[in-house]
N, C-alpha and C positions, 0 to 999 in steps of 0.2 A: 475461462481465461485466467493465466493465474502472472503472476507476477515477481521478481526476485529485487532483494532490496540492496542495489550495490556502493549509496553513499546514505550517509546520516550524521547529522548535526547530535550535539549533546545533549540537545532539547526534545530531540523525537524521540515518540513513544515505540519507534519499529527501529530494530538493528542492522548492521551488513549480516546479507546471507537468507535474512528470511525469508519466507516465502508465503504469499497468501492467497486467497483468491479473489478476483476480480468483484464487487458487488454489484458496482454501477459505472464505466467509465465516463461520463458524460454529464453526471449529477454536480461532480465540483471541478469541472474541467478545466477552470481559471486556475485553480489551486494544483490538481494533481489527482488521481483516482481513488474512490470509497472502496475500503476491502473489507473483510474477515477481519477481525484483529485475531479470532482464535478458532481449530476446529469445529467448534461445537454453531462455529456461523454466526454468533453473534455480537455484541457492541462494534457497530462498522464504526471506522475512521479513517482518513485519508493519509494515501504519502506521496508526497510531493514527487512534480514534476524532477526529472532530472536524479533522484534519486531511487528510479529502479530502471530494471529489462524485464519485456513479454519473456517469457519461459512457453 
């Protein structure tokens, strides 16, 4: 499952447009979904609810 980043504050560490993939949906569900930060798979971190789309 992968995901596209279509709003972002000046504070988040992910841009419009990215794209990553899914880690865990359901680990920080209160908050928003754990991803990839980068191909290589690893340092996960979360982006918030509201700012992305399923792809």
């Amino acid at each position: 499952m992968q995901i596209r980043v279509i709003e972002s504050e000046s504070w988040n560490w992910y841009r419009v447009g990215e794209i990553f993939t899914v880690r865990d949906a359901h680990k920080y569900g209160d908050i928003g979904v754990q991803v990839h930060k980068n191909s290589k798979g690893v340092s996960p971190d979360v982006v918030q609810h509201g700012h992305y789309e399923f792809v």
